[in-house]
C-alpha positions in Angstrom: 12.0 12.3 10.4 10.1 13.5 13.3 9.7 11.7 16.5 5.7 12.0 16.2 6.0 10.1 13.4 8.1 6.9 14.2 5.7 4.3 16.1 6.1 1.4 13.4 2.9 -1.2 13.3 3.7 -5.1 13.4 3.3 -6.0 9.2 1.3 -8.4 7.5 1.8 -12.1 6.0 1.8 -12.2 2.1 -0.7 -12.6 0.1 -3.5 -10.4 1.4 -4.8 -9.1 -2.1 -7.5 -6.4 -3.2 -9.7 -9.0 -5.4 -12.6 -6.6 -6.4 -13.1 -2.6 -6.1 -16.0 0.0 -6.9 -16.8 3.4 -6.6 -20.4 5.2 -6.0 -21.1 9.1 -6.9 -24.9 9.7 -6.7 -26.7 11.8 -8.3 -25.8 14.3 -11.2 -23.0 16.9 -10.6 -23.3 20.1 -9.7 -20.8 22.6 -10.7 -18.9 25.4 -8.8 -21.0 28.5 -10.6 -24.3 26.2 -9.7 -23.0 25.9 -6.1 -22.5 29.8 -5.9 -25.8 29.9 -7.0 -27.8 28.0 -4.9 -25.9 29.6 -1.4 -24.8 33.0 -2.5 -21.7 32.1 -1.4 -18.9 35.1 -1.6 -16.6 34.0 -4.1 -16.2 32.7 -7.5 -16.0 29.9 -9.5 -12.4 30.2 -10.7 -11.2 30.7 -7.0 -12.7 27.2 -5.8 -10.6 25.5 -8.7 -7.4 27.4 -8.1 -7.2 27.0 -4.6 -9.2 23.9 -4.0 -9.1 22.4 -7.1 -13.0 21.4 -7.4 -14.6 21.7 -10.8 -17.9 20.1 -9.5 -18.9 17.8 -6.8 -21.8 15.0 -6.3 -24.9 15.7 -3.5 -26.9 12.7 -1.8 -31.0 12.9 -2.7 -32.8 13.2 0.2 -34.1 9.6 0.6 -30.7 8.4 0.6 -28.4 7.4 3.6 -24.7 6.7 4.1 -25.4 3.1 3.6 -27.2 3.5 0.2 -23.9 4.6 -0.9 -21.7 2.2 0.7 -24.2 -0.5 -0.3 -23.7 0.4 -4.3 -19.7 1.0 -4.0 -19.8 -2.7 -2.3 -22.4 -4.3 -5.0 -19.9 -3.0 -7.6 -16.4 -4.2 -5.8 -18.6 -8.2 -5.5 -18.6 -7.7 -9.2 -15.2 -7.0 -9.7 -14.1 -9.5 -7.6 -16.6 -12.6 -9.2 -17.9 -13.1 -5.4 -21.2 -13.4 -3.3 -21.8 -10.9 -0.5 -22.7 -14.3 1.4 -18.8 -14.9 0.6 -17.8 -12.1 2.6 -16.8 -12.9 6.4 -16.6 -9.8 7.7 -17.7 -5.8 6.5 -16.4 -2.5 7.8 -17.9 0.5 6.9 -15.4 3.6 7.3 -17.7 6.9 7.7 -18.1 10.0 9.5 -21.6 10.2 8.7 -23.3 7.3 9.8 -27.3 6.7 9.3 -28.2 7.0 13.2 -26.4 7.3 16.3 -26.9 3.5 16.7 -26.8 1.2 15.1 -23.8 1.2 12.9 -24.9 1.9 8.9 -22.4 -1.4 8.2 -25.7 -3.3 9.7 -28.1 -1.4 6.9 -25.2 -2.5 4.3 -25.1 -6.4 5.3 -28.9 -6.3 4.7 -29.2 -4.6 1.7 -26.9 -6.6 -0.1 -27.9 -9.8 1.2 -24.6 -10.8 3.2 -24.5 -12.7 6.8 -21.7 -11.9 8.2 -20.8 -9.5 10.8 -20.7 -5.6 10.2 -19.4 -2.6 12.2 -18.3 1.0 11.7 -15.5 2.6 12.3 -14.7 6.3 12.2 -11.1 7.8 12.2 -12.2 11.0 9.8 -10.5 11.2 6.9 -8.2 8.9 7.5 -10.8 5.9 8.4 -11.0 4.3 4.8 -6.5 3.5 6.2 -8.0 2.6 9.6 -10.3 -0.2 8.1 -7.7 -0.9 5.7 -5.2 -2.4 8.5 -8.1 -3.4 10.3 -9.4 -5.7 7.3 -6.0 -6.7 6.9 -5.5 -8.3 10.0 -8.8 -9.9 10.0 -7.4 -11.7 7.0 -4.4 -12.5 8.8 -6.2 -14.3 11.2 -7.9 -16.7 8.9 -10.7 -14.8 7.2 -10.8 -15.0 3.6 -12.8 -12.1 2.4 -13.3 -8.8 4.3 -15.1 -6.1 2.5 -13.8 -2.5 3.3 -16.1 0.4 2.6 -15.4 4.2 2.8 -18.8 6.2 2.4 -19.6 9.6 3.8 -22.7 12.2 3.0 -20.6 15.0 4.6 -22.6 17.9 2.7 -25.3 17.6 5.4 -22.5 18.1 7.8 -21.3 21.4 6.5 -22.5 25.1 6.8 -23.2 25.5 2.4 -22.9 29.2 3.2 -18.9 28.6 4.6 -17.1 29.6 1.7 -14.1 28.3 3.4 -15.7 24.5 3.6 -18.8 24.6 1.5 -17.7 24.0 -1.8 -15.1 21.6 -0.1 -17.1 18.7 1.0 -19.2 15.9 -1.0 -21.0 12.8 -1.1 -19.5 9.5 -2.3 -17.7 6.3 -1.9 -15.9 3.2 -2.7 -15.5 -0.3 -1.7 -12.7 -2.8 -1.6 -12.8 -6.8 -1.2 -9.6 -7.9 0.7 -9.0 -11.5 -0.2 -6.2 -14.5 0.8 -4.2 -14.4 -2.7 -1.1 -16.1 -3.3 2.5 -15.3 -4.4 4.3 -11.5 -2.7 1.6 -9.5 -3.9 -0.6 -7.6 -1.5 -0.3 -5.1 1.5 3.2 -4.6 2.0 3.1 -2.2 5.0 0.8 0.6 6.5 1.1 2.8 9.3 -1.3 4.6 11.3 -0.9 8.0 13.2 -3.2 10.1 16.1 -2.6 13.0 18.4 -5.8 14.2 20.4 -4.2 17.1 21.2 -5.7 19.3 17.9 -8.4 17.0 17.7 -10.8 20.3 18.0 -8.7 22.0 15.7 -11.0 20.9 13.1 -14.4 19.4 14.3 -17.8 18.9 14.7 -19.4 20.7 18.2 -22.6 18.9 18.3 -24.8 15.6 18.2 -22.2 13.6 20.2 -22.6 12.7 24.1 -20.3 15.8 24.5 -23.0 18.4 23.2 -26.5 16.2 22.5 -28.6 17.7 19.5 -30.8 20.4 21.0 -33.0 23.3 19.6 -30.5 25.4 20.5 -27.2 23.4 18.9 -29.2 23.3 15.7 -29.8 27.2 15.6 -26.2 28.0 16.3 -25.1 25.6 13.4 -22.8 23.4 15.8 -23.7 19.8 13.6 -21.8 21.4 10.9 -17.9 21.1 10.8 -16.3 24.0 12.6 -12.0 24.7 11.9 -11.0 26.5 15.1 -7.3 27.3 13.7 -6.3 29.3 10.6 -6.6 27.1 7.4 -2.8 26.8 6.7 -2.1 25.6 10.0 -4.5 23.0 9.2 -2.6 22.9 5.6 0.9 23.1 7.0 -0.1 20.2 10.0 -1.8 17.6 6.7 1.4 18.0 4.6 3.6 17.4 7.5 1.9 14.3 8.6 1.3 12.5 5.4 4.9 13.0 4.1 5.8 11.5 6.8 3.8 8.8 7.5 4.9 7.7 3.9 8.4 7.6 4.2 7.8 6.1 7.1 5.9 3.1 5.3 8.5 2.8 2.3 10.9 2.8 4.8 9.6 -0.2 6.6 8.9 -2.2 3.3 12.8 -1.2 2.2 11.3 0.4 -0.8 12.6 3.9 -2.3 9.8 6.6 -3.0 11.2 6.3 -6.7 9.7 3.5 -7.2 6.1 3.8 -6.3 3.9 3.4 -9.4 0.8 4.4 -8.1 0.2 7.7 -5.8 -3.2 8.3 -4.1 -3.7 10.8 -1.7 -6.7 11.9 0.5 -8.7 13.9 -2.3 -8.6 17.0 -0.1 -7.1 20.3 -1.2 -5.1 19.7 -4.6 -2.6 21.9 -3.6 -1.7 19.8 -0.4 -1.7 17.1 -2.9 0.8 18.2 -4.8 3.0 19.9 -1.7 3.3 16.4 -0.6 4.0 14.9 -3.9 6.6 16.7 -5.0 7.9 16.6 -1.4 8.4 12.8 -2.1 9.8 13.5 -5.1 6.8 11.1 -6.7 5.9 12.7 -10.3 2.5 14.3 -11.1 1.9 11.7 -13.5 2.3 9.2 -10.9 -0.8 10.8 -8.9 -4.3 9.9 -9.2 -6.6 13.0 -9.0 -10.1 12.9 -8.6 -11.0 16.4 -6.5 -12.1 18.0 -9.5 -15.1 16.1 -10.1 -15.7 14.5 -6.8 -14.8 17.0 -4.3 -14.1 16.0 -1.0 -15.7 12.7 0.1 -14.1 12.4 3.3 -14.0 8.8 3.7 -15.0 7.8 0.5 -11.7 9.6 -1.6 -9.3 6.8 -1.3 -11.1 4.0 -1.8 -13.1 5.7 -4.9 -9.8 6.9 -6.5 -8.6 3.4 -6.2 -11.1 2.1 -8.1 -10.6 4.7 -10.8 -6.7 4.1 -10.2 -7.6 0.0 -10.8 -10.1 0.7 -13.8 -8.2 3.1 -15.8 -4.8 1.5 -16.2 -3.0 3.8 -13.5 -2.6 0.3 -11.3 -1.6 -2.2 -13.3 -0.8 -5.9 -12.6 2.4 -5.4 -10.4 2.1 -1.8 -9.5 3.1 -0.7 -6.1 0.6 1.7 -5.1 1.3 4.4 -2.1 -2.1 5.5 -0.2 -2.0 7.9 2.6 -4.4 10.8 4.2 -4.7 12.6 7.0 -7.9 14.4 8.7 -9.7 15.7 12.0 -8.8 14.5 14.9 -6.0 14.6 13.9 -5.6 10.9 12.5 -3.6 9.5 9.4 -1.8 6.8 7.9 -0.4 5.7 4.9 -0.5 2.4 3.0 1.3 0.4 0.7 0.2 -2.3 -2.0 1.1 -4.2 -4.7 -1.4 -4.8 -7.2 -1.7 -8.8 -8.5 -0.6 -10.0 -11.2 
């Protein structure tokens, strides 16, 4: 195992539990000859599928914000879980994409479902829905009893629709997760988180940060979209490397061999690193939730949407052990593991 990879994080008590989950897609989908379409984008629909693996993908209306999204994904994981959002004790909304500059969206979200307690974002890219993961977690494990983790991105506005590289990548979406005080073994077993600033420009956005403010000029050179600065398979190569890792590195720590994960969700990026790293884990296809073909990228919003789909469609059943990991700009990742109630 490499030595970038081999910082372990302190692990939880037992017992901290996912009690309710949603997931959000607005609108109506719009599919890879539409997308074509619409931005006379050089390419064709069949080579979106075979090398990305997107079918269609979900836009944002206009009127809607980041926090309309992660307020319906978290309406939907209350349900789930039988609560109140003036249950909740805490909300983190993981985004990329957040409504304003200041405040944090998570403020927008308390409001709009009618909770009272406090709200904040946090943004690790890709990797932020793991971020607030361990962060909820520990927030539990301090006495909380129900923290509600949202990942929730509109990244299409973000993205040059004319890229054919990243265009008909990158979509609008999200999903929510109650944590909750359970009893019995079940719950978070482990997860370990991973950065290294030095490629964080590898992949990033130039503008709208204190590092190059919004200007006339920024938005006529398209710097608020996302810029990759290094050949796609080095970005490729650098995401297979680190999420591999990062999950063996997790089993490892809960003493539990890749052979018997149940459950394997990966950042819904590129469904050929999905698989690269899946069969490099020796965890079968069948094991794998896939969502990419229908919701495209959501940044934020993949894992803790495919876990809801994962939860709803029998994939994570009671007992399950269920392996989460991504990886993303910055570069930050992680990887997670859970076992689903009984």
């Amino acid at each position: 195992m490499s030595q970038r990879y081999t910082r372990r994080r302190p692990g939880y008590p037992s017992g901290i539990v996912i009690s309710g989950s949603g997931g959000f897609l607005p609108s109506d989908p719009v599919d890879n000859d539409t997308l074509i379409q619409m931005h006379s984008l050089d390419t064709t629909a069949e080579w979106i599928e075979s090398h990305i693996g997107v079918r269609q993908r979900h836009f944002a209306a206009a009127d809607l914000a980041t926090s309309d999204l992660g307020a319906s994904a978290a309406r939907r994981a209350l349900d789930d879980a039988g609560l109140d959002a003036r249950d909740l004790d805490h909300i983190l909304l993981c985004t990329t994409t957040g409504d304003w500059t200041s405040p944090a969206a998570a403020n927008r979200i308390q409001n709009l479902i009618g909770a009272d307690c406090p709200a904040e974002d946090k943004q690790s890219a890709c990797a932020s829905f793991l971020f607030g993961l361990d962060h909820g977690a520990r927030l539990i494990a301090t006495g909380l009893k129900h923290v509600m983790v949202i990942g929730a991105d509109i990244k299409s506005r973000f993205v040059n629709p004319g890229d054919r590289r990243l265009g008909p990548i990158f979509a609008d979406g999200g999903g929510a997760i109650v944590l909750s005080r359970g009893q019995g073994p079940a719950g978070l077993m482990g997860c370990e988180l991973w950065s290294d600033g030095s490629r964080a420009l590898n992949l990033y956005t130039p503008a709208g940060g204190s590092a190059m403010p919004a200007s006339a000029e920024t938005v006529a050179k398209g710097l608020h979209s996302v810029q990759m600065t290094v050949d796609g398979h080095q970005i490729f190569s650098d995401a297979v490397e680190a999420m591999t890792e990062l999950c063996r590195l997790v089993c490892e720590e809960a003493r539990l061999p890749l052979d018997e994960v149940d459950c394997f969700i990966p950042h819904q990026a590129n469904l050929k690193i999905m698989k690269t790293v899946g069969q490099r884990l020796g965890i079968a296809e069948s094991k794998t939730v896939v969502t990419i073909d229908y919701t495209g990228n959501t940044t934020s919003g993949t894992l803790p949407y495919a876990l809801d789909v994962a939860r709803r469609t029998g994939m994570v059943f009671p007992g399950a052990r269920v392996l989460l990991t991504a990886a993303g700009a910055g570069y930050s990742g992680g990887a997670a593991l859970y076992q689903e109630s009984t």
